[in-house]
C-alpha positions in Angstrom: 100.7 126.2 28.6 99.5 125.3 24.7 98.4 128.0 23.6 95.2 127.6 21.7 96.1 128.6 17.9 99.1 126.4 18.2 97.1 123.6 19.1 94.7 124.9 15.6 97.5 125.4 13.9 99.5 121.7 14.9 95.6 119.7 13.7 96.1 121.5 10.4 99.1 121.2 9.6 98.5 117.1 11.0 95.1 116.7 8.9 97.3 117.9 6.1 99.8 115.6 6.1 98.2 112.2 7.5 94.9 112.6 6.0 96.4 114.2 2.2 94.2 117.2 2.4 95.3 119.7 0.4 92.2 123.0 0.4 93.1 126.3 1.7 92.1 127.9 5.2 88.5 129.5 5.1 87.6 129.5 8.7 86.9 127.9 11.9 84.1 126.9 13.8 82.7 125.8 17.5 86.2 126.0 18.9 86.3 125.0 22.7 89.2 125.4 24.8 88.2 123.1 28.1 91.2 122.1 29.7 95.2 123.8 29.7 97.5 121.9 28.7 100.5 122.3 30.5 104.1 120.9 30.0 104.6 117.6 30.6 100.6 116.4 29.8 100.0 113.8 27.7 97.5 114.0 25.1 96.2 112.8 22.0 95.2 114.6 18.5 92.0 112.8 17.3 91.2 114.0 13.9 88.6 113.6 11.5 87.4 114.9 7.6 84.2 115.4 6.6 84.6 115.7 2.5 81.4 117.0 1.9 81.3 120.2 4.0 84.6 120.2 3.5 85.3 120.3 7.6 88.5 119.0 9.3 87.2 118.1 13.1 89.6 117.7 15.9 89.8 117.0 19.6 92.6 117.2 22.1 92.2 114.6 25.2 93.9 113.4 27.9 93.4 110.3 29.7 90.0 111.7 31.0 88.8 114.5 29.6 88.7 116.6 26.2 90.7 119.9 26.5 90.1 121.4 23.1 87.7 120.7 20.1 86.6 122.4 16.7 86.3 122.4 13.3 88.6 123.9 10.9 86.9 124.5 7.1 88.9 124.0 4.3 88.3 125.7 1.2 89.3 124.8 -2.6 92.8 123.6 -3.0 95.6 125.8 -3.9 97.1 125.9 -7.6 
């Protein structure tokens, strides 16, 4: 199974790197956990940023359902 704060930690370290953010961790928020992922499941990493609460959003799904969702807040950026 994926567990959960790898699948935090992969949509961080993703929104970092495809969507150029660079702020610091300050939290997270409404994290759900609906499905397992198992080995062998195919799924895709749908993520989005809001700028202006400064909220990285991201959802795990497979072909029919969501399996995990939250929001990660990002703080100021690091010097």
């Amino acid at each position: 199974m994926l567990p959960g704060v790898v699948q935090v930690e992969w949509a961080l370290n993703l929104g970092r790197q495809l969507l150029k953010l660079d702020g610091g961790f300050a939290g997270m928020e409404v994290l759900k956990f609906q499905q397992l992922v198992r080995p062998g499941d195919e799924i895709q990493l749908h993520l989005r940023f809001d700028a202006e609460r400064g909220k990285l959003y991201f959802a795990y799904r497979n072909d029919t359902a969501t399996c995990s969702s939250g929001r990660i807040l990002l703080g100021p950026a690091h010097a």
